[in-house]
Every structure is written in C-alpha cells, then in structure tokens.
Residue, then its C-alpha position, 0 to 999 in steps of 0.5 A: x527174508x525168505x516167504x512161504x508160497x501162502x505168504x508169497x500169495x497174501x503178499x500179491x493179494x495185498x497190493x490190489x488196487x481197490x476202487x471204493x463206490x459208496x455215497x455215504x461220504x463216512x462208510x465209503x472212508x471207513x471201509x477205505x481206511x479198513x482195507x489201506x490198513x490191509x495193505x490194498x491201494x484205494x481209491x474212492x468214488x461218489x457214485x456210480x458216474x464218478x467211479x466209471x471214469x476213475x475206472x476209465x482212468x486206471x487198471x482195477x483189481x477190484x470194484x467195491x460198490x453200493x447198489x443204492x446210489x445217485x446219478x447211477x447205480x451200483x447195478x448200471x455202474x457192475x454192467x458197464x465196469x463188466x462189460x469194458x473191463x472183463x477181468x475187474x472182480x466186483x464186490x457190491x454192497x447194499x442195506x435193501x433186500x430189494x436191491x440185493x435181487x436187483x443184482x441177480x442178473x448179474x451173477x456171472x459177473x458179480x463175486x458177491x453182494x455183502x449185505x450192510x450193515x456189516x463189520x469190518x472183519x466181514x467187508x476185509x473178508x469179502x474182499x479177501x475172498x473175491x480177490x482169490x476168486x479165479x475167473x469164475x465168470x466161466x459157469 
C-alpha cells in the first residue's frame, strides 16, 4: 500500500511514545486508554517523582502532565523533564486556574496547558497538535 505524504506524516505521529502523569488513577487510564486507540505507546506515572524516573528510564516523545499532584508537581516535574531532556514536548493539564498561571513561567518549554475538565476529542486534540509542533521552543 502506497501512502500519501499526510498519510506517511500521521502515521510517524502515531507512534509517539507517550508518558501519562496524572494522579487520579481514573482519568490518568482514561486518557491512556483514549490515546493507545490513537496508535501512541503509553506509559503512566502517579506523580511527578514517579514519572521523572520513568523518563530517566526511556526516550519520550511526549509528557502529558497534571499540575496539581503529590510528592511533586506538574510544574517541578515540566522544569526538570525541560532541563534534562531539551527535545521532550510536554502537554500539562489542570482544573485550577491558579495552577494554569503557575505554568506561565514555563512557556517556552510548555506546548500547552489543557484546561480539565475536557473531552476526549479535546485531550486526542492537544496531543495531536503538540506533536507536530516543530521546536518552538526557539521564540
């Protein structure tokens, strides 16, 4: 079977590697569940301190983080995934306006922060849309 170009493209999209930092034990399989269906590899973490060691475990194309979270943070987890691995895309996600400014300072590494609750046409959208983003990191 011969693919066109955008086909080739969605077909590269859809084998990202995903890791999934959520801890709420339901939306974290929920969004998991929702995005394997999407063709992605994903993997899931509790919080932020679990999800830094499986990302020191493997190459990631993409972290899907909460911000409101134990042991550490969305916020602190976006900082230290940014700093040791520079071409990770990372998506956060959160229910607290509050926390969505926290993420400010983060912009430059940060695709996005997706505002829950959301639908799962919304998450399989985000997530669509931060892995085609090309190193924007580069403002």
């Amino acid at each position: 079977m011969i693919c066109s170009p955008d086909e080739q493209q969605g077909a590269m999209i859809a084998m990202a590697r995903i890791l999934i930092t959520e801890d709420e034990d339901t939306l974290r399989m929920f969004v998991a569940r929702a995005l394997r269906l999407d063709g992605h590899e994903t993997h899931e973490a509790g919080d932020g301190a679990e999800g830094l060691e499986k990302l020191e475990d493997r190459p990631f194309d993409l972290l899907l983080s909460d911000i409101r979270m134990p042991v550490m943070d969305g916020i602190e987890l976006a900082h230290q995934a940014a700093a040791k691995f520079p071409d990770l895309k990372i998506l956060l996600m959160t229910g607290y306006a509050e926390q969505r400014e926290r993420a400010d300072d983060l912009a430059t590494k940060v695709i996005d922060v997706v505002q829950k609750p959301f639908a799962l046409p919304e998450i399989r959208k985000a997530v669509a849309m931060a892995l085609a983003e090309q190193g924007s990191e580069a403002a």
